[in-house]
N, C-alpha and C positions, 0 to 999 in steps of 0.2 A: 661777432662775425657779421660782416657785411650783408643786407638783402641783397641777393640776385635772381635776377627775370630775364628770362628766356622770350621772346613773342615771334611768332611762325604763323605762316600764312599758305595756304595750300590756295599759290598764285603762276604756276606756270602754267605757258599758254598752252588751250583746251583740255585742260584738266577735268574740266565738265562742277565742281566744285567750289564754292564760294564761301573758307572755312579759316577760321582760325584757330591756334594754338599756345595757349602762352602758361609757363611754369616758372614759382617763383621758389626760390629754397630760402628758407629763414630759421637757422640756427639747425634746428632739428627736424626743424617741420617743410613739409614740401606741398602749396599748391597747386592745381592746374587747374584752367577754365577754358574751355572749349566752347564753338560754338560758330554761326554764323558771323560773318564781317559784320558790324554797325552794331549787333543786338549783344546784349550782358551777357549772354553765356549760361553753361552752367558751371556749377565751383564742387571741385572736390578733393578733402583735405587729407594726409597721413603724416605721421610721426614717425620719425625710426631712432634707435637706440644712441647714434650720437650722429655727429652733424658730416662727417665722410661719408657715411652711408646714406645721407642725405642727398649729400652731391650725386652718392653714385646713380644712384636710384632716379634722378632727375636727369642725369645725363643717359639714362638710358632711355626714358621715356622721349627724350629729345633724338636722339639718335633714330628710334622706332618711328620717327613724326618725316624726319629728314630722311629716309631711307622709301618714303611712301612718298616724296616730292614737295612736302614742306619746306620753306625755305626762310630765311631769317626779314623782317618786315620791318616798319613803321608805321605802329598802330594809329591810323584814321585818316593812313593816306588813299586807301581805297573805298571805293563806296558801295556801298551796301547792296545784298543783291534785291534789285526790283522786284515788288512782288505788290500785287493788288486781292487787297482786303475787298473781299464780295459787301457791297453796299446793298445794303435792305432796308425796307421801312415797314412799319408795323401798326398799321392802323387799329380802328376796335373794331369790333367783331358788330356784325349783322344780325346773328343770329339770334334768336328769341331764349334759345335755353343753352345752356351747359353743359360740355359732356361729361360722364361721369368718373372723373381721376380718382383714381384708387392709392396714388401715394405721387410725390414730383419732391426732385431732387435739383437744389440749385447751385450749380457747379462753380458761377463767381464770373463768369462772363459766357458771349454771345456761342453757341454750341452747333459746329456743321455735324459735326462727326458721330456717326452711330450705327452700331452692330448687334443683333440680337440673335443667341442660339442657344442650341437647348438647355448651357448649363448657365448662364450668364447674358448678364448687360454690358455693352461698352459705350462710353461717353468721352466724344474729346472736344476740348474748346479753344477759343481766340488767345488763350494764356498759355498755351503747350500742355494743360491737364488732360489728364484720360484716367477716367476712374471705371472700375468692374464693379457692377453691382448685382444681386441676387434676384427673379425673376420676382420677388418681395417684398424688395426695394433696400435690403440692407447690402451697408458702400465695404467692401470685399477690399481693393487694395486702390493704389491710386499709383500712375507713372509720372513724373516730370519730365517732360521734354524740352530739349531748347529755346521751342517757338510754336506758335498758334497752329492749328491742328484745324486744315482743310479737308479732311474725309477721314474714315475708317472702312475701310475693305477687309473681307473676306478671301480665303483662297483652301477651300476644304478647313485644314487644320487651322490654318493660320492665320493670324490678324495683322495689318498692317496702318500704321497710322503715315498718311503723308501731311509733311509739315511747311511752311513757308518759309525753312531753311534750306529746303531742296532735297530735305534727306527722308525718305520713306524707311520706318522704321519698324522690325519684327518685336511683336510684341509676344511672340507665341511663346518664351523661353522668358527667367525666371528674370533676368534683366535686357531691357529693349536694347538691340540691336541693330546701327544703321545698315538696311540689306539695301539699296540703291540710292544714289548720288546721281541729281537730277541737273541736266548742263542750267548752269546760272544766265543762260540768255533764253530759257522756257520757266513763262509766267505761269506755275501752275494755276490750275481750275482745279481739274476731278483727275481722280484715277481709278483703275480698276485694277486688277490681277486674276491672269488663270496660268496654272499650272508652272506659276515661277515666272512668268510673262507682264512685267509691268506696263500698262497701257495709260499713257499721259493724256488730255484735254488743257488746251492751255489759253491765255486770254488772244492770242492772235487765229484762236479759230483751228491751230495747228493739231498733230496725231501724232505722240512720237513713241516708238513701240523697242523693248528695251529688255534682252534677254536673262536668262537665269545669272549669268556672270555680272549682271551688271555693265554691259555692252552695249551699244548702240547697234539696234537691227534695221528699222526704217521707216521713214517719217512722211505725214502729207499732210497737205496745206487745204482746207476745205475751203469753201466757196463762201463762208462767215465769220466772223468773228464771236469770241466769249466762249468757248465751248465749255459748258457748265456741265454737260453729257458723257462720259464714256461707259459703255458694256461690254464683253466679251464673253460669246461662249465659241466651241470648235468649229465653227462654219463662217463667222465672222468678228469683225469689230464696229462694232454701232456709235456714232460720231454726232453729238447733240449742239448745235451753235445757233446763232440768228439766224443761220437760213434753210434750219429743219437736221434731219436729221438721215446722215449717209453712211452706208456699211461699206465696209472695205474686207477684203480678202486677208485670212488673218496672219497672209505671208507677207501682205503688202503689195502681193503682184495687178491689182487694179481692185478697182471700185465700185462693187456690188449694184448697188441701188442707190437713189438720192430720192427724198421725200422733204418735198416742202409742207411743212407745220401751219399752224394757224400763225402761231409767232413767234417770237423767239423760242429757243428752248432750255428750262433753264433748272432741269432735274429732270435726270431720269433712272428706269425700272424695267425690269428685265423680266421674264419668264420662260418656260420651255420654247414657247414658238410665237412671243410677241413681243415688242420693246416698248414701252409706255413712255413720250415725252410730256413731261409742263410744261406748258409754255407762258409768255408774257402776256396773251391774250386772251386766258379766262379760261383753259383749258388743259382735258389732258388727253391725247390721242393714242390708239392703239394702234401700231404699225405690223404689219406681217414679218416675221423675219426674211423669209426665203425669197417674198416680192418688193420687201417696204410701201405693200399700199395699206390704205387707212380706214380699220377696220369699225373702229369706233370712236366717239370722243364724247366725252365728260366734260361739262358744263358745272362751271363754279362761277362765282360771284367778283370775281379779282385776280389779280396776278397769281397765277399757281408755284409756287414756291418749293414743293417737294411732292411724293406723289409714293404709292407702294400698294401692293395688290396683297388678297389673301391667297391659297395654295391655287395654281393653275388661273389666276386671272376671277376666282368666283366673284369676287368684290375687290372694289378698284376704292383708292381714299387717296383724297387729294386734302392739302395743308397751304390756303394763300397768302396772301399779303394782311389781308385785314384780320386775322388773329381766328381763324375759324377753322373747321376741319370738316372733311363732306364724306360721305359713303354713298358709293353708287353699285347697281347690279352691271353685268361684264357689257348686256345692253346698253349701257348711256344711261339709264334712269338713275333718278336721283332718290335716294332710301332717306339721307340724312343731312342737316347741316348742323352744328352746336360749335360753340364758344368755346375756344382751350382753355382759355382762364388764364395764358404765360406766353400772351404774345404767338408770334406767327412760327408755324412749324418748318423750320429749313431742313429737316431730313427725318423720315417716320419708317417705320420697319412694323409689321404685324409678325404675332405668333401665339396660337392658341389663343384666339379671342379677349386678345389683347392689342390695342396699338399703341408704340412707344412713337414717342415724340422727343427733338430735340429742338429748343426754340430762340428766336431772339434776346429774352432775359436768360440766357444759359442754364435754363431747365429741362433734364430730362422728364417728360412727363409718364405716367403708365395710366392709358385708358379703359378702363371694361368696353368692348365693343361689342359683347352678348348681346343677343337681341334682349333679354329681358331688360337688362340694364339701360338700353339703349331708350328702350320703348318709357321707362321711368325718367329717365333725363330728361325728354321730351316734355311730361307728365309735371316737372319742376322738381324730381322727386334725385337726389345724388348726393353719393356717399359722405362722409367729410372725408376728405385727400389727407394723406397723412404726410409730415411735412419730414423729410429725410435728415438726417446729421450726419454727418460725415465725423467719425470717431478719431479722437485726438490721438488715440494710438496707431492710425492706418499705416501698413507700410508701405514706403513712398520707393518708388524703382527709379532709379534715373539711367541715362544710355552707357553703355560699358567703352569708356573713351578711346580703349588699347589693351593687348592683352594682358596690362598687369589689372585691369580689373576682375577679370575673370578668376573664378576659383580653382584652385588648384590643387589635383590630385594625387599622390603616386603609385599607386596601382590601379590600374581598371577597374573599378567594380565591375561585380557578376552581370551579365549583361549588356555590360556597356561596349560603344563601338567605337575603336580607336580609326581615326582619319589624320593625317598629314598633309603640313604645308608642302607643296614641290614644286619646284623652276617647270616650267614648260614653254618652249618657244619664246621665252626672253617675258613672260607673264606668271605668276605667283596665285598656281592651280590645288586646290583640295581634292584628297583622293582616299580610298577608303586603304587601311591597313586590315585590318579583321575578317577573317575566311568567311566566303560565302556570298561574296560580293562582287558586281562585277569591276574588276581594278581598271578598266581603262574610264569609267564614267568620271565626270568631274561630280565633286559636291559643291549644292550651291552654300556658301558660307560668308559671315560677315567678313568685308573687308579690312573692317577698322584693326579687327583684331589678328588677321593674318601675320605670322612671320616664317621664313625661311628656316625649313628642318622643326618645326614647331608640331608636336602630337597634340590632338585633345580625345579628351572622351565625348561621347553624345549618349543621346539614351536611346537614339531611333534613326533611322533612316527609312524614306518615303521612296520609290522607284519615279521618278515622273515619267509623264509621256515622250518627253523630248530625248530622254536619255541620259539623262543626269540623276542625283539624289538630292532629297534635302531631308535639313535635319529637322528634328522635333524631340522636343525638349530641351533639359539645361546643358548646357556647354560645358566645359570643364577642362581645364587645361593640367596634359599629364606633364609632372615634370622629375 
């Protein structure tokens, strides 16, 4: 029997998506690859019992793809969505001694992205990898995603990796799930998320703020370029570019404060009532939230590359250009400066007298930053680092393409909370079915896998502020 290939393109105008879809059926077996216009994709294969049920099964998958605005294509006639790779350089370090790493894990390429809490490490890098690792250093599971992995954010429960396919993706459930689709003419930078609320930084300096449905709410154009910056908490959104760093109102209705930086800014850090920029001029400054005046600033040796404080601002640690790492008191004074040993630090998280590092050679690293140990580093006195392996059994997650990925159930288990797809105003809304809930809220839920009269089970449902739910935990679809 004849190979056939299906190839779809989610290309009509402002779709906000730059995506492709192609399904090929061969005898028995049926592939799909998904994925970004211009990039490989990912591939994933199944078999079924004979080769009609092959066909069918791919024409359903095509059907689901064409019903969402997919439409039939010519692979390589459109071009690839723009996106700029953050250029860095990595000098050697100044510093006379070493700090004391206690284990580094080398992920296989260059690593922005990183998240640290109480149960776990995350690490994502320039190849689409995100691996969880043990506050110990042992590598827990690993996710494949489409394309190279510009942040990791937090949101309470939830982790989100945004990618340089456009597609920010929930990692919080047992297979990642694309939860927004970023318009293909915004060159990501940074993002952040609170409370279901995706906050964009993009290379034209731009803000584009983007609600639980994955909707466009409202955008501003700053007075710089590169915005390597975004934070949010309830009172604002803090906005980090070349030309310092401005807060906006976090409805959009105008624009708080503006604070010119030493220089550009090009990582920043949040706490209860400060915002920390780096900037490209040797520094890291502490803004006020409520005024944006400049509280204090931290003096490094080089371009400041990433930047992260201990609990309430006690100690401020800055990660520059030339491969070094500093610690300073919440005054400006400098306590420390040492050698990473893995190249320069593009984004570090502290927790429990620890700092993690993520670096140019795509190492996460884990530092002692105890004073004893600190005060021994100094002294030439540090541990030997213990070098991590990633286990050839890890299990590997990739993104759930459609709802035939998803598993599937036929009773509820005890517990679990049945939600439905439902038409609303000519839009394809999630709504809770199981008592005790309030029925008119929406759920926020991934789109890929949405279909019309479609049940799943969840394990959780979260209340947010805005007046929606979201879910938490795995998915499951009733059938």
């Amino acid at each position: 029997m004849a190979r056939e290939t299906t190839y779809l393109e989610l290309s009509q105008e402002g779709a906000g998506a730059h995506k492709f879809y192609e399904v090929t059926v061969d005898g028995t077996a049926v592939s799909v690859r998904y994925g970004r216009i211009g990039a490989a994709g990912q591939l994933q294969s199944s078999s079924f019992p004979t080769a009609e049920k092959a066909r069918a099964a791919a024409a359903k998958k095509i059907g689901e793809k064409v019903r969402k605005g997919y439409a039939p294509a010519v692979q390589g006639q459109r071009a690839a969505r723009p996106v700029t790779r953050r250029q860095v350089s990595s000098a050697p370090s100044t510093a006379r001694a070493t700090a004391p790493v206690l284990w580094r894990f080398r992920t296989g390429a260059s690593a922005f992205g990183i998240h640290v809490d109480e149960d776990r490490c995350w690490v994502g890098n320039q190849a689409g990898d995100v691996y969880t690792l043990s506050h110990g250093g042992e590598v827990l599971a690993r996710y494949a995603l489409p394309d190279g992995v510009k942040c990791l954010v937090a949101d309470e429960f939830w982790i989100y990796a945004g990618c340089d396919d456009g597609t920010v993706y929930d990692l919080s459930s047992k297979l990642p799930f694309g939860a927004y689709d970023i318009a293909e003419d915004v060159d990501i930078f940074w993002l952040d998320i609170r409370e279901g609320v995706l906050n964009v930084a993009d290379a034209n300096g731009g803000l584009t703020v983007i609600d639980h449905e994955d909707e466009f709410q409202w955008s501003r154009r700053s007075a710089g370029t590169n915005a390597w910056m975004v934070r949010a908490d309830a009172d604002a959104v803090y906005h980090g570019h070349t030309q310092g760093v401005t807060a906006y109102a976090p409805d959009g209705s105008g624009e708080l404060w503006h604070t010119r930086t030493d220089g550009s800014v090009l990582f920043g850090w949040q706490e209860a009532d400060a915002v920390y920029a780096g900037t490209g001029r040797h520094s890291v400054q502490r803004l006020a939230k409520h005024t944006g005046a400049v509280e204090a600033t931290y003096r490094c040796d080089a371009a400041v590359y990433s930047c992260a404080t201990s609990p309430d601002g006690r100690h401020v640690f800055a990660g520059d250009s030339s491969s070094s790492v500093y610690c300073f008191d919440a005054d400006g004074r400098r306590l420390w400066k040492l050698r990473t040993g893995s190249g320069s630090a593009l984004s570090m998280q502290y927790l429990d007298e620890r700092l993690y590092l993520v670096t140019t050679d795509g190492s996460l690293v884990c530092v002692d930053a105890s004073e004893a140990a600190i005060t021994a580093a100094q002294q030439g006195s540090v541990p030997k680092a213990v070098d991590v392996k990633s286990a050839a059994a890890l299990p590997v997650y990739t993104p759930a393409a459609s709802a035939a990925s998803v598993a599937t159930v036929t009773v509820a288990p005890a517990g679990g909370i049945v939600v439905e797809c439902v038409q609303r105003s000519g839009r394809l809304r999630v709504q809770v079915v199981s008592d005790g809930f309030e029925p008119s809220w929406n759920v926020q839920f991934p789109r890929g896998i949405r279909e019309p009269g479609a049940r799943y089970v969840v394990e959780g449902l979260h209340a947010a502020s805005g007046g929606f739910y979201r879910v938490r935990g795995e998915i499951r679809r009733l059938v």
